[in-house]
N, C-alpha and C positions, 0 to 999 in steps of 0.2 A: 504494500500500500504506500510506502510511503519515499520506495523508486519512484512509483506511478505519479506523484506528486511530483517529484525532482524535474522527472522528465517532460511533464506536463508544464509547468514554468520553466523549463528550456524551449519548448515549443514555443510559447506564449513569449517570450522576448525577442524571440528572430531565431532559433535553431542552436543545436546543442554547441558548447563551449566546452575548446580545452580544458580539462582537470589541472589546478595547479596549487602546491601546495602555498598554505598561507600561517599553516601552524605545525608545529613539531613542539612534541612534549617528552619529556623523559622522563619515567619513572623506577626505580630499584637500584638504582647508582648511588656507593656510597664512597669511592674510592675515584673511578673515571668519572670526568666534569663533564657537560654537557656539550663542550663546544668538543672533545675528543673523541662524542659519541656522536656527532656531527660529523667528524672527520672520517670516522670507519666505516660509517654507514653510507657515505660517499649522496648525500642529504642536506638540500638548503633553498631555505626560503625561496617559491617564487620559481620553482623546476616542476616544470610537465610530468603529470601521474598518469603512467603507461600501465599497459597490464598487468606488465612482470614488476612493476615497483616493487611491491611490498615483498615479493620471493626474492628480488636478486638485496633488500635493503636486509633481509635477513637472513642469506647466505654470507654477504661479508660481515656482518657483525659476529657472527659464528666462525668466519674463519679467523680471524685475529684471536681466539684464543683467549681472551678475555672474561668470557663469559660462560656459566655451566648451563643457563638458559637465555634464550630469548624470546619476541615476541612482538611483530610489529603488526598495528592494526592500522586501516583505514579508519578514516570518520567523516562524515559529514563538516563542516565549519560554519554551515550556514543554511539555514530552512528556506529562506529567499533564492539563495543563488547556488546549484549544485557545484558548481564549476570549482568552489572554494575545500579546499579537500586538506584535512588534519590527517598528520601522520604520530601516532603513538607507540612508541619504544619502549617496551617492558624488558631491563634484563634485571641479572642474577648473577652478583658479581661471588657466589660463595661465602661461607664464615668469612668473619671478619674481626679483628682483635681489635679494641682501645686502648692507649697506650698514654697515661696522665704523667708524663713525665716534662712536663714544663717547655714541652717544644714540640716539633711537629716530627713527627716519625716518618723516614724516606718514604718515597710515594704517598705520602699523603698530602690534602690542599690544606691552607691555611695559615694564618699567619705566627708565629713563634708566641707559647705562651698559650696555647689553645691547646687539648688534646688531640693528637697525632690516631690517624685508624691506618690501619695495612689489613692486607688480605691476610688469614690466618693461614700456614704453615702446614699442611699435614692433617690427616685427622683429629681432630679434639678427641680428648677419653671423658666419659662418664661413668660414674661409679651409683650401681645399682644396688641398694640392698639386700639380701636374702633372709626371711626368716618364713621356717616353715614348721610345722607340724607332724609326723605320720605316726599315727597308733601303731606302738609295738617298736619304735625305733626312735621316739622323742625329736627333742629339739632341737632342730638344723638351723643355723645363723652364720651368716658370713658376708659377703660382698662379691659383685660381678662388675668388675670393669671391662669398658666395651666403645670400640671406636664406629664411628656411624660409617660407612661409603667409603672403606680403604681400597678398594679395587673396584671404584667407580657405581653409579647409582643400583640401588637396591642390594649394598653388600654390607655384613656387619662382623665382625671378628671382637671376642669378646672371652675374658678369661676370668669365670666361677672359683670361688674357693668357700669351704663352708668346713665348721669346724660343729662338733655334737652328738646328733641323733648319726648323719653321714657327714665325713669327712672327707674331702672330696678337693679336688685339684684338677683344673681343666681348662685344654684352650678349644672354642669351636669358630665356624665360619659358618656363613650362610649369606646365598647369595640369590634372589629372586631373578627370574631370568624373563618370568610371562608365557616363554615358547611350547613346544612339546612336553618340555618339563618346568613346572610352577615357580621350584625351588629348590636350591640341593644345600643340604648341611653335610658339615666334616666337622670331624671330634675327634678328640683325643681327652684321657682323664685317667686317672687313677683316686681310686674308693675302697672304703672300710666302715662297713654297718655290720653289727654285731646281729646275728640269723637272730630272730626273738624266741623260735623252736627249740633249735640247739645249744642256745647261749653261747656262740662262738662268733668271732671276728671271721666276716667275707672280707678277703681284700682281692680286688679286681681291678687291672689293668686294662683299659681299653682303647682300641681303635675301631672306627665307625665312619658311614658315611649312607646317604638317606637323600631321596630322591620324592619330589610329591608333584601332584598335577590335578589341576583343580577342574575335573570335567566340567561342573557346573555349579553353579552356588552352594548346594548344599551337597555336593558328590565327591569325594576326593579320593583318587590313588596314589598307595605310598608304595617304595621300594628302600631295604635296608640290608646292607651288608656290614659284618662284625666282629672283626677279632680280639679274643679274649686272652688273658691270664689267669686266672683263678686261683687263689691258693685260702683252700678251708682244710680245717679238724689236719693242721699238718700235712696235709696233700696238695699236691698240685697237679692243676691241668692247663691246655689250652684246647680253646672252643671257637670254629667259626660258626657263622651263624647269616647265613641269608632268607629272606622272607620279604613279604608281598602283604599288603593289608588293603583295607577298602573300608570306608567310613561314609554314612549316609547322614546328613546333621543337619536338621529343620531349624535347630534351635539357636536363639540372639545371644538371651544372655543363659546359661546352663544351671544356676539353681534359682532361678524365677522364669525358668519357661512355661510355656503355655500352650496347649493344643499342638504336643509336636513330638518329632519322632529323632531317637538319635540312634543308631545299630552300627556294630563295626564287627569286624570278619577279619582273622589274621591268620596266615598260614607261613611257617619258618622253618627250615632244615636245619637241625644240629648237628655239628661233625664234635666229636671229642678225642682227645689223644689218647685216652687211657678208657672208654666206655665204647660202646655201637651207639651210632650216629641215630636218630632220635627226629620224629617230624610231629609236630606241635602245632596245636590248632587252639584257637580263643573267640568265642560269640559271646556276645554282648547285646541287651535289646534295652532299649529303655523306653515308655512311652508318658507324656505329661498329657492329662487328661482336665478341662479348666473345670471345676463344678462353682459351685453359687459364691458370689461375691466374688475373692481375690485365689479364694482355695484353688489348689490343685493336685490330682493326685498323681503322685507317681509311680510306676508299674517298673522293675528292675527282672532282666533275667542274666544270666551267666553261668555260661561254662567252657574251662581251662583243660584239655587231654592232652596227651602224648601217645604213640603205638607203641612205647616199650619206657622202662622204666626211665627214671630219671633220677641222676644224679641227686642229691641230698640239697645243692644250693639253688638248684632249679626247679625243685620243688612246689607247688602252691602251695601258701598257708592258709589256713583255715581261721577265723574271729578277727574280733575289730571293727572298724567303720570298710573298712574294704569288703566285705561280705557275711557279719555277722556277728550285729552290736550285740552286747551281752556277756560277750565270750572275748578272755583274752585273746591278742593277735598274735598267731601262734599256737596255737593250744591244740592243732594236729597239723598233719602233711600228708603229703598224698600222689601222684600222680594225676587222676586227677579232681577237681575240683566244680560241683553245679551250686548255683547258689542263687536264689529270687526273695523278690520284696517287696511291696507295698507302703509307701508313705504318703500320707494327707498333711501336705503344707498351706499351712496359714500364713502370709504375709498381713501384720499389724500394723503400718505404717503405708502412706499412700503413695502409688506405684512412680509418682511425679520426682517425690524423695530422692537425695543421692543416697545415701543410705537408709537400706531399708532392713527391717525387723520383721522374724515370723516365731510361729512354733510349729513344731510338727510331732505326729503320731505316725507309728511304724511296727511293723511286722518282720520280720525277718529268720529266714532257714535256709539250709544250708546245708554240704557234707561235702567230704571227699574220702577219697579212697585208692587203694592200688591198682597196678595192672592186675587182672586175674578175677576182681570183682566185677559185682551186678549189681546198675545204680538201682534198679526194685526192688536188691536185698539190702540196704541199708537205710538206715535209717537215719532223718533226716532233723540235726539240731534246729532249734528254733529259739529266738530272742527278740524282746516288742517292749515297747517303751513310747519316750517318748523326748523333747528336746526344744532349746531354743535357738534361733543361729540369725545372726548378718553379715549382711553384703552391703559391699562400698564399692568403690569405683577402681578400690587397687586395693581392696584388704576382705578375706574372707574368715570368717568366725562361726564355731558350730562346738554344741554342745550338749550331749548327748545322755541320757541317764534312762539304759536297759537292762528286764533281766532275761537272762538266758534258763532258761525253763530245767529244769535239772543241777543248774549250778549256780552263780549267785548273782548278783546285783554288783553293774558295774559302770563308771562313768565314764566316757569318750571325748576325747577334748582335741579340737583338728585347727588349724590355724595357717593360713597360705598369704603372703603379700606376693600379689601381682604388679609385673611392670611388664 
């Protein structure tokens, strides 16, 4: 509509007019002055707007080198007269450092005595928190330092260390790519969490590297390869480990979902030095179902096999907030492992909230077992209660008080900061 106009008051004064520019603005420069982004852009008042203006004005601004983005728009200048044509320069000169040292910092404009800015140097680090929770292995706390785009856009390289419940030392990479594949991480770490079953130290050396691809919004394929160290109860092994997974996930935010579905399927080859190599499967179902007001229920299935036994630290464990509040984490093992649930979550605070508050009510059963058995011959623990828990924006809180039917009354306490 409002070409139609343009063109229609170019008719109406005698027939169309050269385009020429009458305004140039720069925006995102905090280092390059105006008149040097004048200068590369090959750009100045009062020059005929051809077709290719704006591709070739933001080909050389890109070619110089200068900039990690650019962006040059047309505009209008003038509702009267089309012929009058603004040119709009958005770059992206990257981090940038301030420097208060009583004068101006090379490459930067200004006069002495004024704080000095340059382009920053390298990736900047950021140091992340870690403090975590898991039933059966305690309190994990440490820090993750982490540089943003060291090998250019969508990469992060970032080194974990947490001292506790797991103690833990690690450098990973990850780098989004968009294409065939989503994203690939590489890792390396070495770990020591005390088994909560056997009361002994795992300590494990690892190298990794994991491969995802995002068919659709809520579809995702992953690939993982894995070699191990292992050294438990005085033993040592090494283990590779490659697998394929697949995750189906409707849901926003995962413990205030609502009317939605989340399932995943994993399938991995174990090779061991010192055991027969071992193929290992894991289904997971979960469904959020909304009922009246804010409630929701939620419906949990799972189950962990193996075709032949399994080593002692690749074991399932059995209790805990992982498949069976009531019962300590740990309190059996197995080969392998089914477990489902039902919980009625009440959110008490309004959904608008950054933090929000609920309570919930729970059911829970569960068992495992070895190669050799029949899950219709066993019988299946069971533990129900009930709990209070919140969620924020980067901290999660849950707190649980169940009994396990046969044995005693026991309180669950899980705790995760997210970044």
């Amino acid at each position: 509509m409002l070409a139609t106009i343009y063109l229609t008051c170019a008719l109406v004064t005698g027939g169309l007019q050269l385009e020429r520019v009458v305004d140039i603005q720069v925006h995102g420069n905090t280092l390059t002055a105006d008149a040097e982004i004048f200068r590369l852009a090959g750009v100045h008042l009062g020059m005929p707007v051809e077709p290719t203006t704006v591709e070739e004005t933001t080909a050389r601004l890109r070619a110089s080198r200068k900039f990690e983005h650019v962006e040059v728009l047309k505009r209008f200048a003038s509702i009267t007269d089309p012929s009058q044509i603004a040119l709009v320069i958005v770059v992206d000169e990257g981090p940038v450092t301030i420097h208060d040292d009583g004068g101006v910092t090379p490459g930067a404009a200004g006069p002495p005595g004024i704080p000095g800015v340059q382009k920053a140097k390298g990736p900047r680090p950021m140091f992340l928190p870690i403090l975590d929770f898991e039933d059966g292995y305690g309190f994990s706390y440490g820090v993750r330092v982490a540089a943003v785009e060291p090998a250019g856009k969508g990469s992060r390289v970032s080194f974990p260390a947490t001292w506790g419940g797991e103690k833990r030392a690690g450098a990973e990479f990850d780098q989004e790519l968009g294409k065939a594949i989503t994203r690939v991480q590489i890792g390396a770490d070495l770990t020591r969490r005390k088994n909560p079953f056997f009361e002994e130290n795992d300590d494990r050396g690892r190298v990794w590297v994991r491969g995802e691809r995002d068919v659709a919004r809520s579809l995702r394929l992953g690939a993982t390869a894995e070699w191990q160290h292992v050294s438990f109860f005085q033993t040592t092994d090494r283990v590779k480990r490659v697998g394929a997974d697949v995750v189906f996930d409707t849901r926003i935010d995962p413990m205030l979902a609502r009317n939605a579905v989340y399932a995943r399927a994993a399938w991995d080859h174990v090779a061991f030095a010192k055991a027969a190599d071992a193929n290992r499967t894991e289904l997971e179902l979960r469904g959020y179902l909304g009922l009246a007001r804010q409630s929701v229920l939620v419906l949990r299935g799972i189950r962990k096999d193996a075709d032949r036994p399994l080593p002692p630290y690749l074991s399932p464990l059995l209790g805990g907030t992982a498949n069976l509040r009531g019962f300590k984490a740990g309190s059996a093992i197995g080969d392998t492992l089914v477990a489902a649930s039902a919980e009625l979550r009440l959110p008490l605070t309004s959904p608008l909230n950054v933090a929000k508050l609920g309570v919930s009510a729970f059911l829970d059963v569960a068992t495992v077992y070895d190669k050799g058995e029949r899950l219709r011959k066993r019988q299946f623990d069971r533990g129900f209660g009930g709990g209070v828990w919140m969620s924020a924006a980067f901290i999660r809180l849950n707190l649980y008080v169940a009994h396990g039917v046969g044995r005693s009354t026991r309180a669950h306490f899980g705790t995760t900061v997210l970044f």
